[in-house]
C-alpha angles and dihedrals in degrees: 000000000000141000094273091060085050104040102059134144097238090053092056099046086049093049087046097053090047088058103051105029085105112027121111115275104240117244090263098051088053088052106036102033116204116264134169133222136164124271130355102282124097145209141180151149125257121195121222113197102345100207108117125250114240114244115255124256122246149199107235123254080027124127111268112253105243102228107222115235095260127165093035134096136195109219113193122196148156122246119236118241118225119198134170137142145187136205124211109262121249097249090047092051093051089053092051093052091051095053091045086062091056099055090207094144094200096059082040102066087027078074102032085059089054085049092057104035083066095052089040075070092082096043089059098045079061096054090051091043087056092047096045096055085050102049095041096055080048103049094036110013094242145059131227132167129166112178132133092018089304127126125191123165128179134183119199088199104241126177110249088206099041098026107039144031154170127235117244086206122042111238091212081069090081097180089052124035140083121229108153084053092055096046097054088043089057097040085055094046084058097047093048085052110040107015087241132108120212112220110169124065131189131206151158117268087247096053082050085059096062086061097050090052092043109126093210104040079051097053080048101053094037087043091068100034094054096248088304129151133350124299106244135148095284087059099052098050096053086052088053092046093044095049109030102012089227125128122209132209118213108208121187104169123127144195144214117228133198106299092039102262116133133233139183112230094229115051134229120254086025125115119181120191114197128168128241124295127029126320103205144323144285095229117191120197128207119281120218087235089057091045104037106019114037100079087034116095079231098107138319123281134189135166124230127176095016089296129005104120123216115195122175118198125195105231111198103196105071099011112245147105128258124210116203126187113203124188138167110181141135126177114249105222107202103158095044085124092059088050117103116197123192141200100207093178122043116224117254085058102050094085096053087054111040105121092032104111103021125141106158 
């Protein structure tokens, strides 16, 4: 037995699946479910609008009108492809020959899972990267990455006067400003527009801060309680859910990108307002290594998650494996029209504010 009997695609993506079988879908995967088509290009429909267009009347025994496809749009893109690898280390392959000689198969999978939880590493750097182009068309409309000498920029076409805003009154003013009544403002300026009426939010703990401290949302709560009990996050969405029917989700997790700085995918001072039911799809593409390389005695490939490819790959010179994570993949966005974002501080006043609200 050697490291390349050890070290093989289909052992990672079963170590992988084991991992993760019962661990929390982020935000993005319950909105943007996975799905898989051929090649790199891709196509949707956006809807524009959305209300329906009453039928014509007509005379009888009279042709039918043909009614021309409007309020829809065929947007048309290419997927980005996503591609890194690792090699186990020479210390830890020397580790990994010694303990082969022992066949003590104990210390022997003690080392292979240290082996893999490097190369998980990968895997993991995919499931952020997915995360991080959802929440990014959700929480601005577009995409845009630029890393390793790549540049990719999508624009999911919102409108800047129905899909987005800016606050008149700062939120983080919490003695003075308004927020129930913008949100409903905002919910009602999607509903006129698209006959839909969004009903779920999202935003950053520190963008839920702003509510809780909010003196009006307070009056309110206590108003009705009689002055009982103690404002928290259980009060205030029932409030929400009482005034405006709408529940929020509060996300707080963060990434790391390219150069090691980290982000939360959400952003502060953003809230985003979407209706029921899923706004698009995670659409993966087909990777070279799944079309060219999986039936070749090249390297080992397997498929995780629909469409993320592993290929391992015996090098020779100097002796090693190489793990490789392959992914093409976008997010679709067919109910961007139903999607309400929101700038909740204006700018000027965002710097006096910053650590107003958290609660990490």
């Amino acid at each position: 037995m050697t490291i390349f009997d050890l070290v093989k695609s289909a052992e990672l993506a079963a170590y992988w699946n084991e991992l993760t079988k019962d661990r929390q879908p982020y935000l993005g995967e319950t909105l943007f479910p996975d799905d898989k088509k051929l090649g790199l290009d891709l196509k949707w429909i956006k809807g524009s609008k959305g209300l329906p267009i009453v039928l014509k009347p007509s005379a009888f025994d009279a042709a039918a009108v043909p009614r021309p496809r409007i309020g829809f749009s065929t947007l048309s893109t290419q997927m980005p492809f996503f591609k890194e690898s690792m090699y186990i280390d020479e210390a830890l392959r020397q580790e990994l020959n010694m303990v082969l000689e022992t066949n003590n198969q104990a210390y022997i999978d003690s080392v292979v899972n240290r082996v893999f939880n490097d190369q998980i590493a990968l895997l993991e750097g995919a499931r952020a990267r997915r995360e991080m182009m959802r929440m990014m068309a959700l929480t601005t409309g577009m995409i845009s990455i630029t890393a390793n000498g790549q540049n990719y920029d999508y624009d999911y076409g919102l409108d800047p006067v129905i899909n987005k805003a800016t606050v008149d009154v700062s939120w983080a003013d919490t003695e003075n400003a308004h927020p129930v009544n913008d949100i409903r403002g905002w919910q009602d300026k999607i509903e006129d527009a698209t006959g839909v009426r969004p009903t779920r939010a999202v935003c950053s703990r520190k963008t839920w801060g702003y509510l809780l401290n909010n003196l009006e949302i307070k009056k309110n709560i206590f108003a009705a309680s009689g002055g009982q009990g103690q404002m928290n996050d259980a009060r205030l969405n029932q409030h929400l859910l009482d005034e405006l029917d709408l529940r929020v989700v509060v996300y707080s997790k963060r990434y790391a990108d390219e150069t090691g700085a980290t982000f939360a995918y959400v952003p502060d001072d953003t809230f985003v307002l979407f209706p029921e039911g899923t706004l698009g799809k995670s659409w993966f593409g087909t990777t070279p290594e799944e079309s060219d390389l999986m039936a070749s005695q090249v390297a080992n490939v397997s498929i995780v998650e629909t469409g993320v490819a592993i290929t391992t790959i015996e090098k020779a010179d100097p002796v090693n494996v190489e793990t490789k994570v392959t992914m093409i993949n976008l997010p679709s966005f067919e109910a961007a029209d139903q999607v309400h974002i929101a700038d909740v501080v204006i700018a000027d006043e965002d710097d006096d504010d910053d650590d107003e609200g958290e609660e990490e």
